[in-house]
C-alpha positions as a Markdown table, in Angstrom:
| # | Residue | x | y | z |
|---|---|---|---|---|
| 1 | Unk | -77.7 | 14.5 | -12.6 |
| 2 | Unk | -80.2 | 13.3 | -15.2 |
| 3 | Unk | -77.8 | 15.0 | -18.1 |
| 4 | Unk | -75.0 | 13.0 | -16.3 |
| 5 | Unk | -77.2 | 10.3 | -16.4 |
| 6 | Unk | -78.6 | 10.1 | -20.0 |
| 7 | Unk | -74.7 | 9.7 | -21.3 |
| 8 | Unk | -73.9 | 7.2 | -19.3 |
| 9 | Unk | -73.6 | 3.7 | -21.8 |
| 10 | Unk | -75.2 | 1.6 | -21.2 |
| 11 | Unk | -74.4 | -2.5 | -19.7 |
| 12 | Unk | -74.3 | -5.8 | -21.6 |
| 13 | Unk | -74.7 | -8.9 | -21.0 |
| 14 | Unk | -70.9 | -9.6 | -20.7 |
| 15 | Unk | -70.5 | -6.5 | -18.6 |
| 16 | Unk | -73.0 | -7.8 | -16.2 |
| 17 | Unk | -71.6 | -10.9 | -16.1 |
| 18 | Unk | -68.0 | -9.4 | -15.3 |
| 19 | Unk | -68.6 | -6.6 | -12.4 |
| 20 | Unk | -70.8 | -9.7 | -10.5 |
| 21 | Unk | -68.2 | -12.1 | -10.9 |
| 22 | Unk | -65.0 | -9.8 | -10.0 |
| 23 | Unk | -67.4 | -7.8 | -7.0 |
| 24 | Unk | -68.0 | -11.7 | -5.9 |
| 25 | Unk | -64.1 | -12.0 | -5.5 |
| 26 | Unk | -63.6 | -9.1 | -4.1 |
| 27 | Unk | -66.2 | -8.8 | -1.3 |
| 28 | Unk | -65.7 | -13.2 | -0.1 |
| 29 | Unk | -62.3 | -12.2 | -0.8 |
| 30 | Unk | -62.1 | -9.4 | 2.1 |
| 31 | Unk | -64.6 | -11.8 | 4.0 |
| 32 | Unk | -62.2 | -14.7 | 4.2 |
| 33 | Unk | -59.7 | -11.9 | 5.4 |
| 34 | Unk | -61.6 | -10.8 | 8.0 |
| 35 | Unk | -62.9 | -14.5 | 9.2 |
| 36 | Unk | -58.9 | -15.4 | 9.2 |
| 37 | Unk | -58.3 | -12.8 | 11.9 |
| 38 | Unk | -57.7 | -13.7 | 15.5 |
| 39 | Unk | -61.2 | -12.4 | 16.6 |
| 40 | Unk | -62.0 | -14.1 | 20.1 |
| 41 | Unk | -65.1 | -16.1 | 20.1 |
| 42 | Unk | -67.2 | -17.9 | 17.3 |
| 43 | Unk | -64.0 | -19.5 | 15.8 |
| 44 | Unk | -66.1 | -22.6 | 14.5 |
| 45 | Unk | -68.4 | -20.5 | 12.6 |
| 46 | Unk | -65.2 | -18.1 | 11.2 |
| 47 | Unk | -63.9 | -21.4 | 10.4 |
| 48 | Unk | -66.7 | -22.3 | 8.0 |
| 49 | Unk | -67.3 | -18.4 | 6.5 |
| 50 | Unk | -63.5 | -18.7 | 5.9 |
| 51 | Unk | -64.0 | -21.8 | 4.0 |
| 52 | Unk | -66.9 | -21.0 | 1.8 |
| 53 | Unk | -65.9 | -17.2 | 0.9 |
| 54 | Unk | -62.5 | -18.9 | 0.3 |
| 55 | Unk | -63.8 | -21.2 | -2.3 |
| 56 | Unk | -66.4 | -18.5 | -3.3 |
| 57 | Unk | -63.8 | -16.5 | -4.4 |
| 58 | Unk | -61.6 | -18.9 | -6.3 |
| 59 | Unk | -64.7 | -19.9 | -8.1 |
| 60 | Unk | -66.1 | -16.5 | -8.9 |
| 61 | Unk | -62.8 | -16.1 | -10.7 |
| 62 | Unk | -62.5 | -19.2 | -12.2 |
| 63 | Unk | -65.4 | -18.4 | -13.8 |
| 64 | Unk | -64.7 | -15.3 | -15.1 |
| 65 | Unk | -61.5 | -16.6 | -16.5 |
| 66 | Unk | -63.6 | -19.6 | -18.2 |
| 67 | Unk | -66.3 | -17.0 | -19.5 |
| 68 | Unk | -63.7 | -14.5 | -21.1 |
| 69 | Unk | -62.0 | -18.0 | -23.1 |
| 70 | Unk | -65.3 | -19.4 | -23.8 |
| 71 | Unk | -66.6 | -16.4 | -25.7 |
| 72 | Unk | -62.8 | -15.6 | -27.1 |
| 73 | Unk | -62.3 | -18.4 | -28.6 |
| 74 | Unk | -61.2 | -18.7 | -32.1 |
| 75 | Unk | -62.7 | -22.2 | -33.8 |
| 76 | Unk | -60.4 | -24.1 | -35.2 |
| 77 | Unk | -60.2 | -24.4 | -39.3 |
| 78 | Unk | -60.1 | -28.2 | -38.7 |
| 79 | Unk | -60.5 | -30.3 | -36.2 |
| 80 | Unk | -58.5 | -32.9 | -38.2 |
| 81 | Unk | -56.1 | -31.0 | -38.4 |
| 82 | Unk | -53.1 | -31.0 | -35.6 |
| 83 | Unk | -51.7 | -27.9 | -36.4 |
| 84 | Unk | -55.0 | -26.0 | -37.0 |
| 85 | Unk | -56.0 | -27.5 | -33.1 |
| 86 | Unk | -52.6 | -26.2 | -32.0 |
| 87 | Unk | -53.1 | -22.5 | -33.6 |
| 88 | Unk | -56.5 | -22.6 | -31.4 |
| 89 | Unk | -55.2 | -24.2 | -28.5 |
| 90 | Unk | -51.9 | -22.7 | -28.1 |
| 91 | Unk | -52.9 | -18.6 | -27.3 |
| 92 | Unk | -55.6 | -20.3 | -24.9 |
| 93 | Unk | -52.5 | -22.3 | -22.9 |
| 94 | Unk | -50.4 | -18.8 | -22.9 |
| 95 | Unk | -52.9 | -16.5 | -21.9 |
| 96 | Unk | -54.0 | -15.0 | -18.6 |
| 97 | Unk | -57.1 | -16.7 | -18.5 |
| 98 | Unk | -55.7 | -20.0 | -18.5 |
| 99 | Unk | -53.2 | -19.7 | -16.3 |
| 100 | Unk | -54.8 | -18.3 | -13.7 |
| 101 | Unk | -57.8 | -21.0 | -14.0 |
| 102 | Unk | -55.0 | -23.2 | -13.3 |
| 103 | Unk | -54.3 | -21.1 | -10.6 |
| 104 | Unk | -57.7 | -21.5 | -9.2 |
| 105 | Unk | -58.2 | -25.1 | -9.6 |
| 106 | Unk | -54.6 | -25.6 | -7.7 |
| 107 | Unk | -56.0 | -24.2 | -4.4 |
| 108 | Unk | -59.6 | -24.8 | -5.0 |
| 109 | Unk | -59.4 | -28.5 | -2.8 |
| 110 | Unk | -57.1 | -27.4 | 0.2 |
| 111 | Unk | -57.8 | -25.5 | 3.2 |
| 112 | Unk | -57.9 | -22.0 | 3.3 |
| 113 | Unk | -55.0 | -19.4 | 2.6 |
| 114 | Unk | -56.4 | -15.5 | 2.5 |
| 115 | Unk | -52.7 | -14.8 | 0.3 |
| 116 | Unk | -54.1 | -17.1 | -2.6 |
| 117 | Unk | -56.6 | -14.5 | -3.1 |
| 118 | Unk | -54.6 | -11.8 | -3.4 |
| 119 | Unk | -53.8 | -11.7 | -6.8 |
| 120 | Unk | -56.9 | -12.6 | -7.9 |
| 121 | Unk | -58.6 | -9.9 | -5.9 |
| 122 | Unk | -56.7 | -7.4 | -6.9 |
| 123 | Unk | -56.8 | -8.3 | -11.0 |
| 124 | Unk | -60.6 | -8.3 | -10.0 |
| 125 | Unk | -60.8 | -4.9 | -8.5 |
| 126 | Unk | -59.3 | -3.8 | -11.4 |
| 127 | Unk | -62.0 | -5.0 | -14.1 |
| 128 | Unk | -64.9 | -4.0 | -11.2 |
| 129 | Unk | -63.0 | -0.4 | -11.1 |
| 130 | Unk | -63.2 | 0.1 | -14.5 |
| 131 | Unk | -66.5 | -1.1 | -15.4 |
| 132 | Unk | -68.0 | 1.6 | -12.5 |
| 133 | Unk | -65.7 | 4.1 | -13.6 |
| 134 | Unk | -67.1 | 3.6 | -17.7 |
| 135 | Unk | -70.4 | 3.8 | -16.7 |
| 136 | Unk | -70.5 | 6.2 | -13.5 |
| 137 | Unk | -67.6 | 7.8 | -13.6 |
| 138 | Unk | -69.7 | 11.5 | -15.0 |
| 139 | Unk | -72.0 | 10.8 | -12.0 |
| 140 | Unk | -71.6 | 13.0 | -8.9 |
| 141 | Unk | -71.9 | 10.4 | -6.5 |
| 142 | Unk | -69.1 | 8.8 | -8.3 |
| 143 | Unk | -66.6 | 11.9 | -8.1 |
| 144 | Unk | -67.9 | 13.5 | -4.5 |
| 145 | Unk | -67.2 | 9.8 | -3.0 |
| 146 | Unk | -63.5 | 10.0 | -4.4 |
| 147 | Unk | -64.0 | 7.2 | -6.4 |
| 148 | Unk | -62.8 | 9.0 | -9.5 |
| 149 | Unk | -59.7 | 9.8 | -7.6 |
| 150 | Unk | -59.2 | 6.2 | -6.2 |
| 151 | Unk | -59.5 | 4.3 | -9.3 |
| 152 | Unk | -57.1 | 7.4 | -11.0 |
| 153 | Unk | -54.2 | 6.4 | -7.9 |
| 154 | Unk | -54.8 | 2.5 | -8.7 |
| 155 | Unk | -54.4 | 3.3 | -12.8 |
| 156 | Unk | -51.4 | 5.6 | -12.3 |
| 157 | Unk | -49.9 | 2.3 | -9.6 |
| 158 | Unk | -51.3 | -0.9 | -11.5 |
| 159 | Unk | -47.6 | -1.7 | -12.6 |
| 160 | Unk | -46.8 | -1.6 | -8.6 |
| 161 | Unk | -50.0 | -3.9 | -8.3 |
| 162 | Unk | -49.0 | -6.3 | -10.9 |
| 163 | Unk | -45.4 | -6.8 | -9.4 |
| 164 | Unk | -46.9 | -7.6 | -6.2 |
| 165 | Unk | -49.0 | -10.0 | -7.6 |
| 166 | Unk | -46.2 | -12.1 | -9.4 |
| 167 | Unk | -44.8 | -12.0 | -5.5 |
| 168 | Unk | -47.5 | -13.6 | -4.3 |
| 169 | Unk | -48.1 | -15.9 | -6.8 |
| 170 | Unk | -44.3 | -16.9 | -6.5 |
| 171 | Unk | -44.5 | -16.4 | -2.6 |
| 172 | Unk | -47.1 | -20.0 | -2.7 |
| 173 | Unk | -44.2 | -22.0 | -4.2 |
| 174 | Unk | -42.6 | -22.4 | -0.6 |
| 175 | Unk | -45.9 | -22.6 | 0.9 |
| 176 | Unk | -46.7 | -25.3 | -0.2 |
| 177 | Unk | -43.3 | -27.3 | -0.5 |
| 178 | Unk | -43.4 | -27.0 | 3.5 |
| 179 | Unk | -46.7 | -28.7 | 3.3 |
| 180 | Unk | -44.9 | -31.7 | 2.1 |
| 181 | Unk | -43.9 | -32.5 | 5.5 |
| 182 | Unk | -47.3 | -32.1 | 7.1 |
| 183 | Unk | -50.5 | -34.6 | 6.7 |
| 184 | Unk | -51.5 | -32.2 | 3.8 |
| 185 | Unk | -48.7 | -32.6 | 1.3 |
| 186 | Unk | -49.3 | -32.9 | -2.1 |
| 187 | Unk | -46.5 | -33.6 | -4.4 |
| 188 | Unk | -48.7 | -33.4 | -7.5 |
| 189 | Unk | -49.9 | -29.7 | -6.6 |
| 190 | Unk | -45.9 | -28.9 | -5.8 |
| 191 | Unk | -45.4 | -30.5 | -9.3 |
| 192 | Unk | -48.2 | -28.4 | -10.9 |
| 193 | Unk | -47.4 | -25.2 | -8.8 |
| 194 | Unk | -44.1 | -25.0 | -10.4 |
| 195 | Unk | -44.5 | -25.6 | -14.0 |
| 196 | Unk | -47.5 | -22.9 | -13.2 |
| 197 | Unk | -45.0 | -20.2 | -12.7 |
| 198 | Unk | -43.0 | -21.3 | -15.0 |
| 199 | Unk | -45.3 | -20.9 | -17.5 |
| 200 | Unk | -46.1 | -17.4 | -15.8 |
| 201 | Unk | -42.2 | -16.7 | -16.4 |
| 202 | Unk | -42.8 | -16.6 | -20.2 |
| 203 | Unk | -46.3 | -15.2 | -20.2 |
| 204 | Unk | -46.6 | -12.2 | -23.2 |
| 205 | Unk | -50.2 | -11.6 | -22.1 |
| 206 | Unk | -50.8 | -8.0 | -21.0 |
| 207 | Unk | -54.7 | -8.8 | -20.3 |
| 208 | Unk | -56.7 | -10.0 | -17.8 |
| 209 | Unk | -60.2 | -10.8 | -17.5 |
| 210 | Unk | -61.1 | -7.7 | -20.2 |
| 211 | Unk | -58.7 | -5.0 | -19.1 |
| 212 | Unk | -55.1 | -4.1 | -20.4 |
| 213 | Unk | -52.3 | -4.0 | -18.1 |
| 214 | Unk | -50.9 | -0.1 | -18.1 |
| 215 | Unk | -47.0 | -1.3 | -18.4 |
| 216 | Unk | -45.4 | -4.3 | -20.0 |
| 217 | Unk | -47.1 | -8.0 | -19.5 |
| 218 | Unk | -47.4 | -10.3 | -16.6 |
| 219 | Unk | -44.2 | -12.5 | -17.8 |
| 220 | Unk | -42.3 | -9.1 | -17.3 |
| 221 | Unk | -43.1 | -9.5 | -13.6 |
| 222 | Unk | -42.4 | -13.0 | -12.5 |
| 223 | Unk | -39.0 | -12.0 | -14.4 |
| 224 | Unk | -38.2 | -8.8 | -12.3 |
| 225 | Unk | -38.9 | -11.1 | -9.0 |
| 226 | Unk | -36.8 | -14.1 | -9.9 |
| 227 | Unk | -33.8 | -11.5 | -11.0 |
| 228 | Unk | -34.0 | -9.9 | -7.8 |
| 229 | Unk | -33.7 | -13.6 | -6.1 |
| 230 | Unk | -31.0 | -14.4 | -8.6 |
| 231 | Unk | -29.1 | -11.3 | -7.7 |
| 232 | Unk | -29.3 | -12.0 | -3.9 |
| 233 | Unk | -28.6 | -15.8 | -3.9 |
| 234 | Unk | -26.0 | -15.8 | -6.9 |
| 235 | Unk | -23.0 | -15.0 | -4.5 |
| 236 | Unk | -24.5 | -17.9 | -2.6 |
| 237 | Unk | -24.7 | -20.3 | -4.9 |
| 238 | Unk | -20.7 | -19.7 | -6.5 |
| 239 | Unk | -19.9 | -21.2 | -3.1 |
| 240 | Unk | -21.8 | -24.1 | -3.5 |
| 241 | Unk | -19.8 | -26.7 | -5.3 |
| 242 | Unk | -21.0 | -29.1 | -6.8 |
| 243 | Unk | -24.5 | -27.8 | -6.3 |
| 244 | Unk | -24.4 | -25.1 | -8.4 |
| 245 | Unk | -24.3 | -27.2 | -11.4 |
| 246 | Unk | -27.9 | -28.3 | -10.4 |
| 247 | Unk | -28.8 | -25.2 | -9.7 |
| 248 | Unk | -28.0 | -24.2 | -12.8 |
| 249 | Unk | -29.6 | -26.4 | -14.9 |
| 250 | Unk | -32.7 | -25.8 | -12.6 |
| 251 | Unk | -32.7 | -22.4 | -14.3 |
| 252 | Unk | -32.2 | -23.4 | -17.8 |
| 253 | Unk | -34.9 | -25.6 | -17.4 |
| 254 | Unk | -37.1 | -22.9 | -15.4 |
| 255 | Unk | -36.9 | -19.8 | -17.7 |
| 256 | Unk | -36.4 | -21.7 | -21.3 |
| 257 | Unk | -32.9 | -21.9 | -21.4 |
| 258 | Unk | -32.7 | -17.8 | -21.3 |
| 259 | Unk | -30.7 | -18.1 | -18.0 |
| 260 | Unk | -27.5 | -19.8 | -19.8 |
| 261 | Unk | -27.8 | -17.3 | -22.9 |
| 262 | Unk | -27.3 | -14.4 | -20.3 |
| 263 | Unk | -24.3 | -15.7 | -19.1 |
């Protein structure tokens, strides 16, 4: 165990800073869970765990998201310059990061929905996994527990992982539309939800928080899912009239134009 132990590299700062932040998502995530369930009794106090793990979670991640741009980012060669601010700004605006801040700052106010947290969560247990897994992973406890095999099963599956998370990112879209026709509607988070995923449509980033996706990039995701609703709703739509011309250019203007050059 000590020889184990003497090999194991060591922590920094920023590796610190991660595994607290993404453990803090995961465990008030799986709290907020849990407090959602129909357990008789207490319901005001599940009420208010449910609400502060909730938020404890989004912020957790938010910050992490923050952290990794902060320390990421590339000054600019002038700030007088527009183009040299757009150089620095733009990879920020297209990045993982970013777009999942956004992410967290859209849900941040309202009350609490457990399936918000799922992507989030899950990217999280991902950067905890392999942060243990770099550091522990020669230790005994590590392999006799079955960690080693765990975080092996979620490494071989993280492209399954991924796609489910595009779903449930998308899967918030209806969500909250139907909240427009209850006392909570909010047309500016609809509005902001949407060009969101749209954005998340064209992502190219492949990382999140510090790890690498294992296959393709988290574009390639939201892409698969809308095809799969394009495919089912297509024969739909042909039958639609008149309607299918706004539907039409609901998908140009969705996926860049890339709809009507695959026609």
């Amino acid at each position: 165990m000590s020889a184990g132990s003497s090999t194991t590299p060591k922590m920094d700062f920023r590796t610190y800073v991660f595994l607290f932040l993404t453990l803090s998502v995961c465990c008030n995530a799986f709290v907020c869970v849990v407090s959602s369930l129909p357990i008789p009794g207490f319901k005001a106090t599940r009420a208010f765990v449910g609400l502060m793990t909730y938020r404890a979670s989004l912020i957790s991640a938010l910050l992490g998201f923050l952290y990794r741009i902060g320390y990421s980012l590339n000054r600019p060669t002038s700030w007088r310059s527009l183009a040299s601010l757009k150089q620095t700004i733009n990879p920020i605006v297209s990045s993982n990061g970013f777009q999942y801040s956004v992410y967290c700052f859209i849900f941040l106010p309202g009350r609490p929905v457990p399936t918000v947290l799922f992507p989030l969560a899950t990217c999280a247990a991902y950067q905890a996994g392999t942060i243990l897994n770099k550091h522990f992973g020669g230790t005994q406890i590590w392999q006799k527990t079955g960690a080693a095999k765990l975080f092996q099963h979620a490494q071989e599956n993280m492209h399954r992982a991924m796609m489910t998370c595009a779903t449930m990112e998308i899967s918030m879209l209806p969500v909250v539309v139907m909240e427009l026709f209850t006392p909570n509607r909010s047309p500016a988070k609809v509005f902001v939800l949407l060009n969101l995923l749209k954005k998340r449509y064209a992502c190219v980033d492949n990382t999140v928080f510090r790890i690498k996706y294992t296959y393709y990039d988290a574009g390639y995701y939201h892409r698969q899912f809308w095809e799969m609703v394009g495919a089912k709703t297509t024969p739909v739509v042909r039958r639609l009239g008149p309607v299918r011309w706004v539907v039409e250019k609901g998908k140009n203007w969705f996926t860049g134009g890339k709809a009507a050059k695959q026609k």
